[in-house]
C-alpha positions as CSV (number, residue, x, y, z in Angstrom):
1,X,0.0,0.0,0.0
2,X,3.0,2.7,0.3
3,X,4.2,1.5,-2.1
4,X,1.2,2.4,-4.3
5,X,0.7,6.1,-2.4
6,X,4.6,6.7,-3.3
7,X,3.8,6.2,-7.0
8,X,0.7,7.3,-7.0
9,X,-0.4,10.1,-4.1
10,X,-3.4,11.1,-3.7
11,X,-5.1,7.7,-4.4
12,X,-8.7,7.3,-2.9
13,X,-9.7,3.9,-0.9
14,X,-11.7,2.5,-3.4
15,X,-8.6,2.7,-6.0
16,X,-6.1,1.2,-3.3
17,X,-8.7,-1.4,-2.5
18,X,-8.9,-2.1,-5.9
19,X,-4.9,-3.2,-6.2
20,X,-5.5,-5.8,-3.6
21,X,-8.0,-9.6,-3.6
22,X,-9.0,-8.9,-0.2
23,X,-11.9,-7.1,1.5
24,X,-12.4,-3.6,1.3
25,X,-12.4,-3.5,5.2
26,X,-9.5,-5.1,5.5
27,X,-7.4,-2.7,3.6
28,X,-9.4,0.0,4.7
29,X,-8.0,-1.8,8.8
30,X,-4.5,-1.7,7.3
31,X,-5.1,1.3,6.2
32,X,-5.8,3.4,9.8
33,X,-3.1,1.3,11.2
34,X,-0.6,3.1,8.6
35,X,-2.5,6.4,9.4
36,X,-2.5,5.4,13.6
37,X,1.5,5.5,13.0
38,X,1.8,8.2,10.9
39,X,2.6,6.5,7.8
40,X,-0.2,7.5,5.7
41,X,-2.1,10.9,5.9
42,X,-5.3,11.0,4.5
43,X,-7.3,14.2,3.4
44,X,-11.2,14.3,2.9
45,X,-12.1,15.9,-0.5
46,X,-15.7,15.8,-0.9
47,X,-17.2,11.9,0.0
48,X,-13.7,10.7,-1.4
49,X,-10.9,10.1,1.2
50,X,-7.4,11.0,-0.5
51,X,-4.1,9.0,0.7
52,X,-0.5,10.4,1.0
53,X,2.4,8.6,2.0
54,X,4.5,10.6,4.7
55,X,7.8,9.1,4.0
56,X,9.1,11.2,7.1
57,X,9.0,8.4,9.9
58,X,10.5,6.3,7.9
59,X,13.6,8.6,6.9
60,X,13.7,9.6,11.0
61,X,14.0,5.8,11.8
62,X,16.5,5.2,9.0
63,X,19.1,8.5,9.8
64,X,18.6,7.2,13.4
65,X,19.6,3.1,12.5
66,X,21.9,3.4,10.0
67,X,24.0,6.5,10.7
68,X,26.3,4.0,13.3
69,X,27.1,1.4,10.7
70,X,27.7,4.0,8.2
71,X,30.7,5.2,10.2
72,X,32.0,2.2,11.0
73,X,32.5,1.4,6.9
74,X,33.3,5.1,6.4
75,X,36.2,4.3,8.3
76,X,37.2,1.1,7.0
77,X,36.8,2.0,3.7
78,X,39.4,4.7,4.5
79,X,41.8,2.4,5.6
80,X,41.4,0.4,2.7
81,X,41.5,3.5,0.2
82,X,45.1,4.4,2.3
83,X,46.0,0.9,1.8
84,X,45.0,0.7,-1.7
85,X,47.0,4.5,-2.5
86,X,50.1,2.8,-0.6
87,X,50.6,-0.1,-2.6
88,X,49.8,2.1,-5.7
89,X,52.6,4.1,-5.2
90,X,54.6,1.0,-4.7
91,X,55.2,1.6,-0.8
92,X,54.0,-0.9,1.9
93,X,51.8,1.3,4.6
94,X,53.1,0.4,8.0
95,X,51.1,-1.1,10.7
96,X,51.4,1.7,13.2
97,X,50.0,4.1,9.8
98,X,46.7,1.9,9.3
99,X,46.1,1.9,13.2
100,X,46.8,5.9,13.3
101,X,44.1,5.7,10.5
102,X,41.6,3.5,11.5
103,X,42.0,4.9,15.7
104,X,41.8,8.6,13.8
105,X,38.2,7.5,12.5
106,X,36.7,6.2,15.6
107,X,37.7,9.6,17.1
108,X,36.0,10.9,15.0
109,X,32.7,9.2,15.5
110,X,33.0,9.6,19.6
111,X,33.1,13.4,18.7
112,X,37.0,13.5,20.0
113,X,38.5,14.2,16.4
């Protein structure tokens, strides 16, 4: 059903309904539970009730989840692009350089860089 109101917003019950080989109460169920957690708005216009996905939740939950484990392959991928430039140049990176890198990162990501 998001899926449908991203493509298509504005869609009226009937027309989601439609998409689906179940009851019409039972979409219109899923329906307010989507609304209930603020996944779907819906806006009365005239005796038709139009749907809107609100895609905001969703990027709030995302930014919140994800922004950890992008860091942590932020900073490895770092060490392997210093790695990778190294042996490019034809010079073998130390061990003490790729821990300076990789301990410079997580620094970084505990606000102390």
């Amino acid at each position: 059903m998001m899926d449908l109101l991203k493509a298509r917003p504005g869609l009226a019950v009937g027309e989601i309904a439609g998409e689906f080989d179940v009851s019409r109460i039972a979409v219109m169920n899923h329906l307010r539970v989507l609304e209930e957690a603020g996944l779907v708005i819906s806006q009365q216009d005239g005796r038709t009730r139009r749907l809107y996905l609100n895609a905001a939740p969703i990027q709030m939950i995302h930014a919140r989840w994800s922004s950890e484990y992008a860091t942590q392959w932020a900073e490895r991928l770092s060490t392997i692009k210093f790695i990778a430039e190294a042996t490019a140049r034809g010079t073998q990176p130390s061990k003490s350089n790729v821990a300076r890198i990789a301990i410079k990162g997580r620094g970084k990501r505990n606000g102390k860089g």
